[in-house]
C-alpha positions in Angstrom: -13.3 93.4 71.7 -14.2 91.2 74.7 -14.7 91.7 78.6 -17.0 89.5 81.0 -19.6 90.7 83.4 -22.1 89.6 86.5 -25.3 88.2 84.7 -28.1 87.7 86.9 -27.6 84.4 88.8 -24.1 85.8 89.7 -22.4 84.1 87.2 -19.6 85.3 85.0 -20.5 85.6 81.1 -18.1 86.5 78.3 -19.6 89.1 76.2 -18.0 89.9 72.3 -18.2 92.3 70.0 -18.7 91.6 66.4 -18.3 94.2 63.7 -19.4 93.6 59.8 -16.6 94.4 57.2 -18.4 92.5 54.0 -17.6 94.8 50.7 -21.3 93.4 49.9 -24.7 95.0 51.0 -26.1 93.2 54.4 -29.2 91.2 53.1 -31.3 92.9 55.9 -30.5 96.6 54.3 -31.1 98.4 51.4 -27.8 99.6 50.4 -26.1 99.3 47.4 -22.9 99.2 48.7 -20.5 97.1 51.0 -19.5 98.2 55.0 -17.5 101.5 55.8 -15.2 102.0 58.7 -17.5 103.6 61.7 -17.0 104.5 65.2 -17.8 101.7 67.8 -21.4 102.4 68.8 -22.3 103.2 72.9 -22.3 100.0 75.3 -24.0 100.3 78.3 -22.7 97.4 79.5 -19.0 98.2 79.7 -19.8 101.0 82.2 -20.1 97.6 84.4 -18.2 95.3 82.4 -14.4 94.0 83.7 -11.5 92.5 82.0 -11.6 93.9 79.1 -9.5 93.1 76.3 -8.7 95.3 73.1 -6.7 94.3 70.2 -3.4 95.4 70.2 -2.0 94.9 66.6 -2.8 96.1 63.3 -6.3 94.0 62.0 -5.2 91.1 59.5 -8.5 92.2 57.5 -9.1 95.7 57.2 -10.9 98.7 54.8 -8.2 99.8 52.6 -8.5 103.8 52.1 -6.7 104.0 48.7 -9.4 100.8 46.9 -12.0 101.7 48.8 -12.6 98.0 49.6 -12.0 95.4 52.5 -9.6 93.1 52.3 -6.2 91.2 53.6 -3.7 93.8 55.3 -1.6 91.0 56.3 -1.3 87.6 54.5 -4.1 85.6 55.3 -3.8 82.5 58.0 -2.6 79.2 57.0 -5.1 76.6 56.8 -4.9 73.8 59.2 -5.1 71.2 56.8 -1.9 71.6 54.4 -2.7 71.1 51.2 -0.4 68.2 50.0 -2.0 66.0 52.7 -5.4 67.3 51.3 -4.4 66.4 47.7 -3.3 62.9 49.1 -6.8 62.1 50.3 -8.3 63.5 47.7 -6.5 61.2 45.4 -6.8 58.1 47.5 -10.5 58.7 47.7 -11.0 59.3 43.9 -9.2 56.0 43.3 -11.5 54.1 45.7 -14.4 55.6 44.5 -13.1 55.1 40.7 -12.3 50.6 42.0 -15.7 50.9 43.7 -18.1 52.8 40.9 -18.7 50.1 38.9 -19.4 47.5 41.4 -22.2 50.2 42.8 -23.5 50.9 39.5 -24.2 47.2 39.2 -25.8 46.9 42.8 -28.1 50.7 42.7 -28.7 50.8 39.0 -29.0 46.9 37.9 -30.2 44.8 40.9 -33.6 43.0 41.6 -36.0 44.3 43.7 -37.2 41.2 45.1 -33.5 39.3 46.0 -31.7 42.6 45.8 -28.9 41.3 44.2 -27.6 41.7 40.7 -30.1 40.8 38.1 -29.9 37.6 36.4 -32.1 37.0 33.1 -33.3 40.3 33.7 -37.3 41.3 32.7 -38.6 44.5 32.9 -42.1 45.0 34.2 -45.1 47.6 32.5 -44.4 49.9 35.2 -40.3 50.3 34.8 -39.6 48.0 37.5 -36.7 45.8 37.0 -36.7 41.8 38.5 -35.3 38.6 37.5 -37.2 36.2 36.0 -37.1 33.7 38.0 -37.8 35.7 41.3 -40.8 37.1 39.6 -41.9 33.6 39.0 -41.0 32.4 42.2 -43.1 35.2 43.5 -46.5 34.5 41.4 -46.2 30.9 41.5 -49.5 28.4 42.2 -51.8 31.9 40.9 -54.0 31.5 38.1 -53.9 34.3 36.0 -57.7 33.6 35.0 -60.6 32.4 37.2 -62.9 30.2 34.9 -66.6 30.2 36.2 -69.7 27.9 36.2 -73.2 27.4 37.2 -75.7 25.2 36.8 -73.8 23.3 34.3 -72.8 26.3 32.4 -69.8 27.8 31.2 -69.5 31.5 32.4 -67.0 34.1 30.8 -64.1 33.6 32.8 -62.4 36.8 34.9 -58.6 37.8 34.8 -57.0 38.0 38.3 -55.2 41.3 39.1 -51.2 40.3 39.8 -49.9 42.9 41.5 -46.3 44.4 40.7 -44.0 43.5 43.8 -42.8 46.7 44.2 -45.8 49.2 43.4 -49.4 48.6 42.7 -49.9 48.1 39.0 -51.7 45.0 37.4 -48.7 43.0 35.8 -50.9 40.3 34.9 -51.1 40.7 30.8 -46.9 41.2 31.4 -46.8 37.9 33.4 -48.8 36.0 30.8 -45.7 36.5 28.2 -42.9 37.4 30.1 -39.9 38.6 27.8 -36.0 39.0 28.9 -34.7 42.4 28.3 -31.8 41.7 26.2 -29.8 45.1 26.5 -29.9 44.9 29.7 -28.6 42.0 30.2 -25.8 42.9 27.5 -25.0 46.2 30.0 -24.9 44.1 32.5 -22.6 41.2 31.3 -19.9 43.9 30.0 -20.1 45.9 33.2 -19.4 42.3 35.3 -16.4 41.9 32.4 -14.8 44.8 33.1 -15.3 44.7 37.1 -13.5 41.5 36.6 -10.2 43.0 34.3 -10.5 45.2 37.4 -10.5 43.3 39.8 -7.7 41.3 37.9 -5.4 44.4 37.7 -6.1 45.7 41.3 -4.7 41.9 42.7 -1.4 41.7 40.3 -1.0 45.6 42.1 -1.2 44.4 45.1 0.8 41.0 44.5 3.5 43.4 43.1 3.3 46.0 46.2 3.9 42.8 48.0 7.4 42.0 46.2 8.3 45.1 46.6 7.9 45.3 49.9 9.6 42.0 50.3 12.6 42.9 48.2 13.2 45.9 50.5 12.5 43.8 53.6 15.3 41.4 52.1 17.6 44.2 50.9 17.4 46.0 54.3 18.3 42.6 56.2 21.2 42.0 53.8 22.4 45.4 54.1 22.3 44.8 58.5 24.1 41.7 57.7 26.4 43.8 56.0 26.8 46.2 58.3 27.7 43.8 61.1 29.6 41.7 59.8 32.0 44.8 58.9 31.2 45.8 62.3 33.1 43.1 63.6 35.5 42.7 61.3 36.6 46.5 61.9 36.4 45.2 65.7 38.4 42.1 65.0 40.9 44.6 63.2 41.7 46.8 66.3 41.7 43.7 68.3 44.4 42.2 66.4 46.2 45.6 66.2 46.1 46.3 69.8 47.4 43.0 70.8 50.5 43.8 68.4 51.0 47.1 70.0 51.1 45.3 73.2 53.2 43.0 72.2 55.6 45.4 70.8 55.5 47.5 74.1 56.2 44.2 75.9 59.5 43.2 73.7 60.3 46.8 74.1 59.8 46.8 77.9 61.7 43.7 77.7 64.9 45.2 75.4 65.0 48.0 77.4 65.3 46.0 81.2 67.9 43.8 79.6 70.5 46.4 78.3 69.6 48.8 81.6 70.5 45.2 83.8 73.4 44.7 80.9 74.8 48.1 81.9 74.8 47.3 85.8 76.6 44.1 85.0 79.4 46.2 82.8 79.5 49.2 85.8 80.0 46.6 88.6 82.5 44.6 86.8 84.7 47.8 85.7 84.0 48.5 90.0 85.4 45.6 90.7 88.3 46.2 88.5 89.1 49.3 89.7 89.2 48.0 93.2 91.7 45.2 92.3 93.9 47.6 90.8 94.2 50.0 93.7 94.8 47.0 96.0 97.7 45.9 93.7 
């Protein structure tokens, strides 16, 4: 139910009226049961209220007296997205995501945090934090790891310099002193870049053999237009040819027929003539 009334301002507001048909409790109550059909409760509002619309039909969704329950009357709407098209694009998308997982793994799970590309010679840090080797180098080169002391001639103890992790604040400095490749790592890694690459592989001869066979049906389709005209104007070159005959034959006809019709003048005027010579005689 709907209608539209004067607000304050003198403008025109549309004004609804929402009923709850849930078979489960509201949140807000304590009930232990769903909705029941009730009378619509008093509106003020549509003592001053204009063009106001009711439903007309039977409800789609309704209380059904014999289950006791609310559900479809009527068969429920279509949705707006049909679900072929849906399946489609679920399908394309799972395919891209399946040419595209392994590639991400590589990048999110596997990459440096210093060059942010995929690691090469991989170490991992004290504190979990993965780098390659040569970055973290890069990154701690010219620092001492130790500060050797003196004075007045003497040798002091000599103190260890903190070296920070790049990435979080932990002293890396006993890690950078004997810095160790993680092998299984790198072994994930080098199989993960393999099979990217069979991927890869098989995703190009796809393509290269979408390609063909889109050229083979570009080719057959022109061959069979070729066809298709050049019967055109055979089948044109035909009728041609076969009017001109008719034609022709209509002409000698024409022709035949003028020839005996001045013929049979010729043979009426000469028996005239005859006919007068013999009444003169």
């Amino acid at each position: 139910m709907c209608w539209r009334r004067t607000g304050a301002q003198g403008f025109k507001i549309c004004q609804y009226l929402f009923v709850r048909c849930d078979n489960s409790p509201a949140p807000w109550t304590s009930d232990e049961r769903g909705d029941r059909p009730r009378p619509l409760p008093v509106i003020k509002e549509l003592k001053e209220a204009f063009d106001t619309t009711k439903r007309k039909e039977a409800p789609s969704w309704g209380f059904d007296t014999a289950d006791g329950i609310w559900k479809w009357l009527k068969p429920p709407p279509d949705d707006k997205v049909k679900s072929e098209n849906s399946g489609k694009r679920k399908r394309r998308a799972a395919r891209k995501r399946g040419r595209q997982t392994i590639r991400q793994r590589l990048l999110r799970e596997f990459s440096c945090l210093i060059c942010q590309q995929v690691l090469t010679m991989p170490v991992t840090t004290t504190c979990g934090h993965n780098f390659c080797k040569t970055c973290l180098e890069n990154t701690f080169s010219g620092k001492s790891l130790i500060t050797r002391r003196s004075a007045a001639g003497r040798t002091l103890r000599s103190i260890k310099n903190v070296m920070h992790c790049p990435f979080c604040s932990q002293d890396i400095a006993d890690f950078l002193s004997n810095i160790q490749l993680n092998r299984e790592v790198m072994d994930l890694i080098e199989r993960l870049e393999k099979k990217t690459e069979k991927n890869e592989g098989g995703s190009a001869q796809q393509v290269s053999e979408n390609e063909e066979a889109e050229n083979d049906d570009e080719v057959s389709e022109n061959e069979e237009a070729e066809n298709d005209e050049e019967e055109s104007e055979n089948e044109e070159g035909e009728n041609d040819e076969e009017a001109s005959e008719n034609e022709e034959a209509e002409n000698e006809a024409d022709f035949s027929e003028e020839s005996e019709n001045e013929q049979a003048d010729d043979t009426e005027e000469a028996s005239s003539v005859n006919s007068d010579f013999g009444d003169e005689n």
